[in-house]
The first five atom37 places (N, CA, C, CB, O) and aatype in JSON, in Angstrom:
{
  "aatype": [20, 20, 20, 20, 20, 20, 20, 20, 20, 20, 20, 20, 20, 20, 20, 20, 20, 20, 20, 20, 20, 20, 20, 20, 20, 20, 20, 20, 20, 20, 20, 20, 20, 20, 20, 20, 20, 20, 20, 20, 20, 20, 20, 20, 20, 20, 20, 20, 20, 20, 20, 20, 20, 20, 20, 20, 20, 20, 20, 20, 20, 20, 20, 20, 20, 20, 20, 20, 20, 20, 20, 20, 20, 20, 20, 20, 20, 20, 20, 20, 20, 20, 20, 20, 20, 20, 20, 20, 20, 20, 20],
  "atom_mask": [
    [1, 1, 1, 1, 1],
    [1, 1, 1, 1, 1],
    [1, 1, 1, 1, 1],
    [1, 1, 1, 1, 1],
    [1, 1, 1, 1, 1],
    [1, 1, 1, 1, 1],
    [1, 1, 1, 1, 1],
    [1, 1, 1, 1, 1],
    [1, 1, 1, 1, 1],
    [1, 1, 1, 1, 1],
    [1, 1, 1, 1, 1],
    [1, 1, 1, 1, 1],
    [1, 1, 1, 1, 1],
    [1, 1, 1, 1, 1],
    [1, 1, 1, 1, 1],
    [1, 1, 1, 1, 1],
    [1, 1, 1, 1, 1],
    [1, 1, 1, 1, 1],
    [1, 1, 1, 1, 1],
    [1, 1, 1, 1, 1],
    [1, 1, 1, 1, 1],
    [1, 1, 1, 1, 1],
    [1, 1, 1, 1, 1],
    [1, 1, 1, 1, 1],
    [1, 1, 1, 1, 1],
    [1, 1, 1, 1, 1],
    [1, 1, 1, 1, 1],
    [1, 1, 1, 1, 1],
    [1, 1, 1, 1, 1],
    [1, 1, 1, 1, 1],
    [1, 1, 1, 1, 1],
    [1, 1, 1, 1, 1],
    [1, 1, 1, 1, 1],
    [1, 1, 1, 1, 1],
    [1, 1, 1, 1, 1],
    [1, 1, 1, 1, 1],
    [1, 1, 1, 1, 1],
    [1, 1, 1, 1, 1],
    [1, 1, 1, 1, 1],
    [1, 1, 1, 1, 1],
    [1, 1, 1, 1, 1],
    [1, 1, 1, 1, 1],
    [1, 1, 1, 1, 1],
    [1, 1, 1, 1, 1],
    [1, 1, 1, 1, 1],
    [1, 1, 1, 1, 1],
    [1, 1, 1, 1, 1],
    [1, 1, 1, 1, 1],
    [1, 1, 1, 1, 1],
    [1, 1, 1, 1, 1],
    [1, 1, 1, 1, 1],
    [1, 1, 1, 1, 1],
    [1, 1, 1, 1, 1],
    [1, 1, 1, 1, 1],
    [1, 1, 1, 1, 1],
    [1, 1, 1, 1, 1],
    [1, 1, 1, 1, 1],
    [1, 1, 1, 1, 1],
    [1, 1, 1, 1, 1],
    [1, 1, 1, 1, 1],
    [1, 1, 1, 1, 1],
    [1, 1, 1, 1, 1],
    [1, 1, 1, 1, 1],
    [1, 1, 1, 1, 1],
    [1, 1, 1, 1, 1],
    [1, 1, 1, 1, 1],
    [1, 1, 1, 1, 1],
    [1, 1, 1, 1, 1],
    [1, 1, 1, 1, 1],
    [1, 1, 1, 1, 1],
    [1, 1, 1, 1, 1],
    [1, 1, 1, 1, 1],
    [1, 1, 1, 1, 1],
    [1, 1, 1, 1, 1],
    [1, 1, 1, 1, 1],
    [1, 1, 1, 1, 1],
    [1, 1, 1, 1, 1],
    [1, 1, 1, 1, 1],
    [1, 1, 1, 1, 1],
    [1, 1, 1, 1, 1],
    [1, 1, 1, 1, 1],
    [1, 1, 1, 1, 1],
    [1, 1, 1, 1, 1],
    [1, 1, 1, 1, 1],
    [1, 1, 1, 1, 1],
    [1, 1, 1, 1, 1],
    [1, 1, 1, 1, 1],
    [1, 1, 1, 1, 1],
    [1, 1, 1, 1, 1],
    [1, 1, 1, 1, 1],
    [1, 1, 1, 1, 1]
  ],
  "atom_positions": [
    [[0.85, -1.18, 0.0], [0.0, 0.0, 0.0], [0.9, 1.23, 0.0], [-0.97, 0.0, 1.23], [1.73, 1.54, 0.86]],
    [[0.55, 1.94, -1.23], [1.07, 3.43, -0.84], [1.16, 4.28, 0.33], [0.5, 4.15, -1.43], [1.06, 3.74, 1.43]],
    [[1.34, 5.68, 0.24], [1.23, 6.44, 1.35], [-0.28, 6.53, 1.3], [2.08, 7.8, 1.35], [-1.19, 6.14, 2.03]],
    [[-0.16, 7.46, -0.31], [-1.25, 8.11, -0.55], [-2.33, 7.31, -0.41], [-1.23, 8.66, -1.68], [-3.45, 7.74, -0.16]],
    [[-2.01, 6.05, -0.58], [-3.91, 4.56, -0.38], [-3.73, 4.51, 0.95], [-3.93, 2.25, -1.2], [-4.69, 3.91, 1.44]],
    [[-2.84, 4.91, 1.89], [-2.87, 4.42, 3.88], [-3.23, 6.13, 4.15], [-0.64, 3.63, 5.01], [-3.7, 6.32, 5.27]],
    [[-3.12, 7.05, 3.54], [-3.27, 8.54, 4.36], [-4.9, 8.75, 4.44], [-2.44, 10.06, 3.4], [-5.17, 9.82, 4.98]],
    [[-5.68, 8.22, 4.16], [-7.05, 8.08, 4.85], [-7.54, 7.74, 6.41], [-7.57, 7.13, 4.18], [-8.04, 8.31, 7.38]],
    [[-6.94, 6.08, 5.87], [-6.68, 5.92, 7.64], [-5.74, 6.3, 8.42], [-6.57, 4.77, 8.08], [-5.86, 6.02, 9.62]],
    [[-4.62, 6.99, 7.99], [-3.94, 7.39, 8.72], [-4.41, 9.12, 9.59], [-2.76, 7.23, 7.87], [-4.21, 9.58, 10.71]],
    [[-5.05, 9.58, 8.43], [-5.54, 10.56, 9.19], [-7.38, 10.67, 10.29], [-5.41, 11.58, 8.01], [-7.91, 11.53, 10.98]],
    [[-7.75, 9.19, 9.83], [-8.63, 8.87, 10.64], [-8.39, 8.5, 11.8], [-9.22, 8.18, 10.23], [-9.28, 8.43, 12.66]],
    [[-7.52, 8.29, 11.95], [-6.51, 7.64, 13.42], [-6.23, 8.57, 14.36], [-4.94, 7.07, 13.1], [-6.49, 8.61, 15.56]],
    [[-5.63, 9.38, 13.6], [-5.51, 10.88, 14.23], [-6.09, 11.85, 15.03], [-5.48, 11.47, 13.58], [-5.74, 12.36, 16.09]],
    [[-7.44, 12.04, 13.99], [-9.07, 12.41, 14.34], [-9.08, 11.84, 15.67], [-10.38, 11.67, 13.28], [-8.81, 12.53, 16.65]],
    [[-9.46, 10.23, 15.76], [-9.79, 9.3, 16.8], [-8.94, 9.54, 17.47], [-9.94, 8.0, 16.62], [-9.48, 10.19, 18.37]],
    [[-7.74, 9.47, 17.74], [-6.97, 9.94, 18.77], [-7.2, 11.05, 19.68], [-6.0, 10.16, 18.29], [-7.53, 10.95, 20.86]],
    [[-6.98, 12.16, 19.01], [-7.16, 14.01, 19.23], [-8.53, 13.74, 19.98], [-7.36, 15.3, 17.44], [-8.87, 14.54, 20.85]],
    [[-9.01, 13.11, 19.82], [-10.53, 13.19, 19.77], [-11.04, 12.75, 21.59], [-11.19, 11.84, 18.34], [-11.63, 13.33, 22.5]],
    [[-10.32, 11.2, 21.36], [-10.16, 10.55, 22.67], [-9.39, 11.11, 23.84], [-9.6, 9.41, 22.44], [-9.51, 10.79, 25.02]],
    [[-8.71, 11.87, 23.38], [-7.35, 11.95, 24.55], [-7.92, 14.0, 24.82], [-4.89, 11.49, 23.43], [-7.11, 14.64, 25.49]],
    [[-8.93, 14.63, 24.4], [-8.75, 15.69, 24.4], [-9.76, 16.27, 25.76], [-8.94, 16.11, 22.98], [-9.38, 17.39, 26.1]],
    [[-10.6, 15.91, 26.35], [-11.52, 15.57, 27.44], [-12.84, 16.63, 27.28], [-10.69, 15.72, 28.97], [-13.38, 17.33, 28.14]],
    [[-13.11, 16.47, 25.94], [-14.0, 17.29, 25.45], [-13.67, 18.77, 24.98], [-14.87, 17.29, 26.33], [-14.39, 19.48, 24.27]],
    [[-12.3, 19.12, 25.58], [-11.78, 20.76, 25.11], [-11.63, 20.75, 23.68], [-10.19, 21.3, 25.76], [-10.99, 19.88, 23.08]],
    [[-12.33, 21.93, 23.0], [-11.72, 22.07, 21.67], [-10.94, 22.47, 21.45], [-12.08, 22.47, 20.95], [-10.52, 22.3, 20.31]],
    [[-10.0, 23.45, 22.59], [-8.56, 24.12, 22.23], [-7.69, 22.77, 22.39], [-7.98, 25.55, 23.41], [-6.64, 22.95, 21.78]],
    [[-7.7, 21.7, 22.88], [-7.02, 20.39, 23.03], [-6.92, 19.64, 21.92], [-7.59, 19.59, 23.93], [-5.9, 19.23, 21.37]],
    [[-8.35, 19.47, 21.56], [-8.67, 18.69, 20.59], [-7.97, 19.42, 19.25], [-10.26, 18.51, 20.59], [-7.32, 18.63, 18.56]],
    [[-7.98, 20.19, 18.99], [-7.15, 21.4, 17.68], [-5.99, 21.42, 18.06], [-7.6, 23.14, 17.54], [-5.34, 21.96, 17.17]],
    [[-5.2, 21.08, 19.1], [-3.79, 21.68, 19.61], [-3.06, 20.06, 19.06], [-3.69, 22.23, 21.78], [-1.98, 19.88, 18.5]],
    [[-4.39, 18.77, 19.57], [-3.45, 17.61, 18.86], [-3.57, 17.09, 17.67], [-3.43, 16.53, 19.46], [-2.72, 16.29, 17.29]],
    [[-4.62, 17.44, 16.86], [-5.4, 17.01, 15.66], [-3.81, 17.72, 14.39], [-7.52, 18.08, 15.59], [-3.1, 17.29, 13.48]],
    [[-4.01, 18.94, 15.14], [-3.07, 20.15, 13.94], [-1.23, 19.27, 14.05], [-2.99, 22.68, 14.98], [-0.58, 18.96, 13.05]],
    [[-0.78, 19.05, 15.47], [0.42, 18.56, 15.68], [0.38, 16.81, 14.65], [0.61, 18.51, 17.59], [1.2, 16.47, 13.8]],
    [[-0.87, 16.0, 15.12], [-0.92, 14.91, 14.19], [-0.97, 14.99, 12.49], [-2.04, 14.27, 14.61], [-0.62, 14.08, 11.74]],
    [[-1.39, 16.05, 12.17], [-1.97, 16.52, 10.25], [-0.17, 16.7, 10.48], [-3.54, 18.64, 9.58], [0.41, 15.7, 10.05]],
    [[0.65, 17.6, 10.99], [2.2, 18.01, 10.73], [2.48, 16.75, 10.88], [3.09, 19.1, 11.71], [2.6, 16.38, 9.71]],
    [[2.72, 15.55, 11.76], [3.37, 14.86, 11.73], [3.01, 13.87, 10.5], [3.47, 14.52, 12.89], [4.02, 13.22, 10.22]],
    [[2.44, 13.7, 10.07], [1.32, 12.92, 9.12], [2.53, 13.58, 7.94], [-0.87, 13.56, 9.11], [3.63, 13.05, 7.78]],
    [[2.17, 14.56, 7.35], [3.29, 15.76, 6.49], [4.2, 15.14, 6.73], [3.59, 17.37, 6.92], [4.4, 14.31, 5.83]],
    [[5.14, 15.08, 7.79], [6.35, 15.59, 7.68], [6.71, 13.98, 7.67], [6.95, 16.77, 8.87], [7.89, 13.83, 7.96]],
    [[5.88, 12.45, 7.36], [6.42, 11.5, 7.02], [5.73, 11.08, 5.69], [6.44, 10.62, 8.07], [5.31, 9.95, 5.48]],
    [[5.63, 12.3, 4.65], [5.08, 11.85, 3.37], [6.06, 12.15, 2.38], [3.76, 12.48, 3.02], [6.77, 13.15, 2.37]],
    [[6.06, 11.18, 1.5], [7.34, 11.06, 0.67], [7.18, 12.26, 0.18], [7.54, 9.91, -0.41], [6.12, 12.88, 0.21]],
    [[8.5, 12.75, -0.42], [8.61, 14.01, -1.31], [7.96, 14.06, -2.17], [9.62, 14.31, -1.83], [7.44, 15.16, -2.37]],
    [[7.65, 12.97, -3.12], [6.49, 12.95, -4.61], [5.04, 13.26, -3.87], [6.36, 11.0, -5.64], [4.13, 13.91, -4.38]],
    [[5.02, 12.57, -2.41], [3.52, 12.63, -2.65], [3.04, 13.91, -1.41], [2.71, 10.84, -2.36], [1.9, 14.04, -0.96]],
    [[3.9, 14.51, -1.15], [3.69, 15.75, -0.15], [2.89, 16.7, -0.38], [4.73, 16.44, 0.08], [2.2, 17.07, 0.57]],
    [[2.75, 17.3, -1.55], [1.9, 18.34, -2.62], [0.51, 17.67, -2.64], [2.61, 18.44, -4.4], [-0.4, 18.47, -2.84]],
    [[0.21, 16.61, -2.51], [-1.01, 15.65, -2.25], [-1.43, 15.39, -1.18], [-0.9, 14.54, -2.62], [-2.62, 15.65, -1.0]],
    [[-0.75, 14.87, -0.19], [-1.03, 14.67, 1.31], [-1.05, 16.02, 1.52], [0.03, 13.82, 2.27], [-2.23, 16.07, 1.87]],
    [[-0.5, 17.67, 1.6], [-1.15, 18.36, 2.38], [-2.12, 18.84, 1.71], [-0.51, 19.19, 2.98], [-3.04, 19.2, 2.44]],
    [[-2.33, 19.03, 0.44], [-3.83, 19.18, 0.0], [-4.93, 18.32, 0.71], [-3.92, 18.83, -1.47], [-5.6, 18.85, 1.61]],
    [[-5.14, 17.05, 0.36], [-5.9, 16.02, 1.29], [-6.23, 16.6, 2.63], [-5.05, 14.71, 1.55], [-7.4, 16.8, 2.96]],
    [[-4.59, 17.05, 3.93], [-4.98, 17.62, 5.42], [-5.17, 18.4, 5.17], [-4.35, 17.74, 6.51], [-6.16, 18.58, 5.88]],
    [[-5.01, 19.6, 4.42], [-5.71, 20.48, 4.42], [-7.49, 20.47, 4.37], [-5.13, 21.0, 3.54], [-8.27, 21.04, 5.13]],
    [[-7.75, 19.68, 3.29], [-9.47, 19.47, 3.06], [-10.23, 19.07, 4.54], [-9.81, 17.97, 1.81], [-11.33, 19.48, 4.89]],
    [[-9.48, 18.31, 5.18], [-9.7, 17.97, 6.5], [-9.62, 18.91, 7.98], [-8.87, 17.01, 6.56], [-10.05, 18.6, 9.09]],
    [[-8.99, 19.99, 7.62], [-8.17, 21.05, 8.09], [-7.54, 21.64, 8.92], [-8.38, 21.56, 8.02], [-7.78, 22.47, 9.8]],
    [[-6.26, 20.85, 8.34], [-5.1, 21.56, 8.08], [-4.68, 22.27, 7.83], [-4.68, 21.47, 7.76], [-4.66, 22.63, 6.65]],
    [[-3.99, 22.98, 8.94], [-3.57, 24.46, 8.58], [-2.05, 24.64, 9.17], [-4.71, 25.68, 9.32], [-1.81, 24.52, 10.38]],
    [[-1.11, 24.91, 8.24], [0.24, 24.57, 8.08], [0.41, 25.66, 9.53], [1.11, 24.94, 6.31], [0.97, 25.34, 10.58]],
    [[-0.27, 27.08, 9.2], [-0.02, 27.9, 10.13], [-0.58, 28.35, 11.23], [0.16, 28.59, 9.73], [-0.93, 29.49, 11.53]],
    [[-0.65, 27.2, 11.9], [-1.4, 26.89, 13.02], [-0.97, 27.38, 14.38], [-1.48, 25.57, 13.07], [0.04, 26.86, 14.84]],
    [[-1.45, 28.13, 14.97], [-0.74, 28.77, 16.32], [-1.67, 28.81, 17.5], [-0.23, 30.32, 16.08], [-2.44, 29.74, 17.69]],
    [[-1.54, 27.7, 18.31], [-1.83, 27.4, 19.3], [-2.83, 28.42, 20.16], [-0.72, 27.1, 19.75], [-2.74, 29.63, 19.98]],
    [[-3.47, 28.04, 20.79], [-4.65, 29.06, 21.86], [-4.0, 29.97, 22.41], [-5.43, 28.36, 23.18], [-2.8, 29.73, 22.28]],
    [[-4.21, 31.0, 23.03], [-3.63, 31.89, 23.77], [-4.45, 31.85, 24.72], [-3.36, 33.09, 23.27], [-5.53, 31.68, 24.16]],
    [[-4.67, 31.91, 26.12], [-5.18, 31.77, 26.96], [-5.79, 32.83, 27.24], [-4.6, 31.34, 27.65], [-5.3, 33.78, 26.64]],
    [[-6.96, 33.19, 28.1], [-7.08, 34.57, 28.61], [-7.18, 34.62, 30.31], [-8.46, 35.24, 27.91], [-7.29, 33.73, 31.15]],
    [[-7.1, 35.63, 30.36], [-6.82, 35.64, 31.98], [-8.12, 34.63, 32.23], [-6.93, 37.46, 32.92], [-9.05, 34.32, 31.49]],
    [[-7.69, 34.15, 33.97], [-8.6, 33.06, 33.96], [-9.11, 31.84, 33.17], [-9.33, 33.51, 34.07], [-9.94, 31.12, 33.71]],
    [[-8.82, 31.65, 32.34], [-8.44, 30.32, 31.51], [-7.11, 29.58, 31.76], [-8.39, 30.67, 30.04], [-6.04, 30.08, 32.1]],
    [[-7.41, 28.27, 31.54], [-5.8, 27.14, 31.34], [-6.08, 27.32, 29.74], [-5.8, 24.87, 32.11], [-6.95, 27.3, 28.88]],
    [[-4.31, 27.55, 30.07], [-3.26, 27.53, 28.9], [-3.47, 25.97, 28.14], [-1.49, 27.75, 29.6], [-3.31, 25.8, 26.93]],
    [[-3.89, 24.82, 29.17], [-3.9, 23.41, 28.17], [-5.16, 23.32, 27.53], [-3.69, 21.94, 28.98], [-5.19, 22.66, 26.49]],
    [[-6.35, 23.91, 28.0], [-7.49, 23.78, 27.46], [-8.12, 24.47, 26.94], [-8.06, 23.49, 27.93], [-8.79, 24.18, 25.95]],
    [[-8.06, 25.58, 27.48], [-9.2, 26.69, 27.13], [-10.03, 26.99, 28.24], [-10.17, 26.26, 26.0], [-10.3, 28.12, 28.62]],
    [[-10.43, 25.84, 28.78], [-11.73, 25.85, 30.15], [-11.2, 27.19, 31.32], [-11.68, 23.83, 31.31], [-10.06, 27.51, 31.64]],
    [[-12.54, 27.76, 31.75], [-12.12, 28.43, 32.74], [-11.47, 27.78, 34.03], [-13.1, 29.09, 33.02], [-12.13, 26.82, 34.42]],
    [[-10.62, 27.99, 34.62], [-9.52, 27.79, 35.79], [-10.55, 26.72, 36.69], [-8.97, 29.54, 36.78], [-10.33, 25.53, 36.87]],
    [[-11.84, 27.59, 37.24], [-12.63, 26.8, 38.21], [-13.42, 25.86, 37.5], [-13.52, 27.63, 39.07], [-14.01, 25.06, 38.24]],
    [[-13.6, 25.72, 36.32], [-13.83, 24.53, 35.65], [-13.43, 23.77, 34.88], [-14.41, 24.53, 35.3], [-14.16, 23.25, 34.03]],
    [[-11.65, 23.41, 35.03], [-10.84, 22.74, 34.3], [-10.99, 21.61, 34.62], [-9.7, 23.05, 34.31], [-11.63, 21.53, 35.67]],
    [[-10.65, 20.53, 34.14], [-10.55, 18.91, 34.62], [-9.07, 19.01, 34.69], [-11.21, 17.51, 33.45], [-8.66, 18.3, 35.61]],
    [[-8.18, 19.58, 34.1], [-6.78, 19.31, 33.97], [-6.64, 18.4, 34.96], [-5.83, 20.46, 34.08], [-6.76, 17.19, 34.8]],
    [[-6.31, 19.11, 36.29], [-5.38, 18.81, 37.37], [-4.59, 20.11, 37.63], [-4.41, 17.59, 37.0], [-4.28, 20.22, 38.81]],
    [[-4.28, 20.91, 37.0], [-2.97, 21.7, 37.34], [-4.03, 23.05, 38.37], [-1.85, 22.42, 35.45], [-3.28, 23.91, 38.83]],
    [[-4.73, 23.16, 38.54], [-4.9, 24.42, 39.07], [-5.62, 23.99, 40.86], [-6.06, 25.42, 37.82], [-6.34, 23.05, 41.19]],
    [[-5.17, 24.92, 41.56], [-5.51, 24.93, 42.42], [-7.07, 25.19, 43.32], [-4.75, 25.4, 42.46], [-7.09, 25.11, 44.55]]
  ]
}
């Protein structure tokens, strides 16, 4: 199997991953989905790279992806306000 015939499920995997591991946050869920679409990229052969990020992109992928910025009273890992984080980290 090619890249390009496995980068379906490979980016369905991804999805499912980001998805599972993110605890319902969407700044989580986007912070690992975007890091998985790059890593996905950055193991696609040189011929078929111009293809695979078209493909993550349609899915979307966005090369220039820059992480949440928090706002006061928010976690930096989620987004959630402080008194309603699941993290763990806040007091």
């Amino acid at each position: 199997m090619t890249f390009l015939e496995s980068l379906p499920g490979l980016i369905e995997d991804a999805e499912k991953r980001a998805g599972s591991g993110c605890g319902q946050s969407d700044v989580l869920y986007e912070k690992f989905v975007q890091d998985a679409y790059a890593a996905i990229l950055g193991r696609a052969p040189e011929g078929d790279r111009d293809k695979a990020e078209q493909l993550l992109k349609s899915r979307g992928f966005d090369p220039e992806f820059v992480p949440y910025e928090a706002q006061e009273g928010e976690c930096d890992l989620t987004g959630i306000e402080i008194d309603c984080c699941p993290c763990g980290r806040h007091e």
